[in-house]
N, C-alpha and C positions, 0 to 999 in steps of 0.2 A: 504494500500500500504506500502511497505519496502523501506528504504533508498534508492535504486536506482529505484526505480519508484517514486520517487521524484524527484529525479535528473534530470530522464527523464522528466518530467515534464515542467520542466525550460526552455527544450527549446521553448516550447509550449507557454506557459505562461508569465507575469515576474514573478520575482522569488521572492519578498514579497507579491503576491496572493497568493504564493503555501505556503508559511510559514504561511499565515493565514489558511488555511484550514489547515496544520499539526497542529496546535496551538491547533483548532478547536477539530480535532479527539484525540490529547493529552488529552483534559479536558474529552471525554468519558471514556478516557481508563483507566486514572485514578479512575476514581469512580469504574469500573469494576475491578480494580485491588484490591481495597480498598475492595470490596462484598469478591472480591474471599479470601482474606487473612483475614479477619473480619470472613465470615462468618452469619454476623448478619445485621438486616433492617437495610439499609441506615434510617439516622435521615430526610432526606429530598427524599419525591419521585420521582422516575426518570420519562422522557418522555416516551411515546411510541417507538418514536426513539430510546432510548439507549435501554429500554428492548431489540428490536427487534432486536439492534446490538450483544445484547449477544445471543440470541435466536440462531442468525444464525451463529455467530461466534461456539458455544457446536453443533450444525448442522453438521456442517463440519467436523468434528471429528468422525460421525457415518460411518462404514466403506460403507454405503449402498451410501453416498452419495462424494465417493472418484471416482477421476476422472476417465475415462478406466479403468471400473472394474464390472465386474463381478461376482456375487454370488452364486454358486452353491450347498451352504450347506443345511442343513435341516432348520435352522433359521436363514433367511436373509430377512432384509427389504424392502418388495418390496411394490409400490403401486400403485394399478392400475389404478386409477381416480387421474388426474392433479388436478382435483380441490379439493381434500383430503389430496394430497402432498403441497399442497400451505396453507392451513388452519392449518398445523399441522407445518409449517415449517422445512417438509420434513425428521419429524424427525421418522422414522419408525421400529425401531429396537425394543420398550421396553423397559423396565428397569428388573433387577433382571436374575436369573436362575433358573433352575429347584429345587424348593423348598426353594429356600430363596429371596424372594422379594428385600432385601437389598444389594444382592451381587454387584458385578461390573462384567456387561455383556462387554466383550473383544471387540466385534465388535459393542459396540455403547459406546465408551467413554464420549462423549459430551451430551447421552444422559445419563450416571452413572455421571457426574460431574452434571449437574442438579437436579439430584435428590438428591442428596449429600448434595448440595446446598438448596435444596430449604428443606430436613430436619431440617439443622442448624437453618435457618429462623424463620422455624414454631417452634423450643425450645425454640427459644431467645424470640418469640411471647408468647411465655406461661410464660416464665419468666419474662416479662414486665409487665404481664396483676395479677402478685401477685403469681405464682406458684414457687416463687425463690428456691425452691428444687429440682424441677425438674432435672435432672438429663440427663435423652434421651427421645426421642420418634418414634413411630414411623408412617412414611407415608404411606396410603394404597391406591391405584388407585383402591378403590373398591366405591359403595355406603354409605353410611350412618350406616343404617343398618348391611350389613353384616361386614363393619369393626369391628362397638363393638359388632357384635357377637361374630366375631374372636377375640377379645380382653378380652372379658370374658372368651372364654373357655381359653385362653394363661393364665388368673387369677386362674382358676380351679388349675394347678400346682402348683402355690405357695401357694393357700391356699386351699386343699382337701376341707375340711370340708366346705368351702362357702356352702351356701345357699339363702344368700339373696339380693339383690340388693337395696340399697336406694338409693333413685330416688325421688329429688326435683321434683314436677311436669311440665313436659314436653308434650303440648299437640302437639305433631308428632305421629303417628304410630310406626313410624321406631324403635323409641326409647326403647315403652313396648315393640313392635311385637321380638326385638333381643332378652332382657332378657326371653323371656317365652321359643323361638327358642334354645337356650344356657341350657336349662333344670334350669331356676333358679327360685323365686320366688322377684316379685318385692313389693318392702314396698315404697310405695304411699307417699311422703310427703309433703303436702298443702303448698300452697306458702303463702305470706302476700302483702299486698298492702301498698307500700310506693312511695306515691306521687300517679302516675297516671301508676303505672306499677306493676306486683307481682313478686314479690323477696323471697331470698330462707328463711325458716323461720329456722333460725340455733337454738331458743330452740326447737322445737320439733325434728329437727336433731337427735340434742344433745341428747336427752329424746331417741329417738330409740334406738340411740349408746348404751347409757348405757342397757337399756331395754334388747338387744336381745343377745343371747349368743358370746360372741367374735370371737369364731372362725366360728362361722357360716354364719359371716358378709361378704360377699364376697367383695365389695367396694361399695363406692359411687358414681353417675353417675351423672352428673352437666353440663350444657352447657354456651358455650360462646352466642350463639346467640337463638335466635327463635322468632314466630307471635310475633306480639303486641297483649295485653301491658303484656308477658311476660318479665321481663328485665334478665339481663345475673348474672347470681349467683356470689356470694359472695366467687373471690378465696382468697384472703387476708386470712379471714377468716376459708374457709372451708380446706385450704391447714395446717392449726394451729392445726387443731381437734387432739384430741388426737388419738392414734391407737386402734379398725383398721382403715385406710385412706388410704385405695387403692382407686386411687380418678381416674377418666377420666373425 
């Protein structure tokens, strides 16, 4: 509500209940102000509630879901099942345009601030977790698989002559099934066991790097998560290696 739906209020109510509930949605708005101008995780997690305030606050900003209106263009958000529109928080537009995933779709602002947003997130996430060179990244509404397919070939430009993928062992599908899909050949490299989980073995790494021809190196593939007792690889580390370190 705006200052004079406050106002209105008053007469309704008395008028230090209505200050406490303003007080109340101040403390939200705040932290939501603080994501939007930061850009980066809150140090402390939010409710359910506030997510779902911002959620539906970048909602309403999709032109699909502006009041007496209607759509008649070739891409407008429409959705046919209530109960599809209520799980998604009615946010039905997409993100990107034609050919650039990243761009900023005009008729769904709220849902280009979100993804904007939740970009940021996920860099400042890579940079906490030991990738402090990171630079950008980018987010895919795709599967597993075919993102770092598409992420390999996007490597094929910068470095022609790639050929090989090293690939701490990751026992997914997804993972080999992209590199082989992507035309490349993957170098296998065994993990070690510390403690009760297998971690990435950075001399034999190392021992490939040097080993296979430079340019032919396409990057290194690494994951943050997977099964047990996989544990999540060593970026600290593997982010240090000497070049090449095209690293995902």
């Amino acid at each position: 509500m705006n200052q004079q739906s406050y106002e209105a209020v008053e007469a309704l109510i008395p008028k230090n209940y209505v200050q406490q509930g303003r007080d109340a949605r101040r403390t939200h708005e705040k932290q939501i102000q603080i994501l939007l101008q930061q850009k980066k995780l809150p140090d402390e997690g939010w409710s359910n509630f506030r997510i779902e305030l911002l959620i539906k606050e970048l909602s309403l900003m999709d032109s699909n879901n502006f009041p007496e209106k209607a759509g008649v263009g070739e891409r407008e958000g429409r959705i046919f099942s209530e109960l599809v529109a209520q799980r998604h928080y009615r946010l039905g537009h997409g993100i990107g345009r034609s050919g650039d995933v990243t761009a900023v779709q005009p008729k769904a602002a709220g849902s280009s601030i979100m993804t904007k947003l939740t970009t940021s997130m996920v860099l400042d996430l890579i940079r906490r977790n030991g990738v402090h060179s990171a630079k950008s990244c980018l987010l895919m509404p795709v599967a597993t698989g075919m993102a770092l397919m598409i992420v390999l070939l996007a490597l094929r430009q910068i470095r022609p002559k790639g050929r090989y993928v090293l690939w701490p062992r990751i026992d997914q599908k997804s993972c080999f099934k992209c590199i082989i899909s992507a035309g490349f050949e993957p170098v296998v490299i065994e993990n070690v066991l510390e403690g009760d989980e297998l971690r990435t073995d950075l001399n034999a790494l190392k021992k490939r790097l040097e080993k296979l021809p430079n340019d032919q190196i396409l990057c290194v593939m690494t994951t943050t998560s997977c099964f047990a007792p996989r544990g999540l690889d060593k970026y600290s580390s593997l982010s240090s290696l000497p070049p090449p370190s095209s690293h995902l």
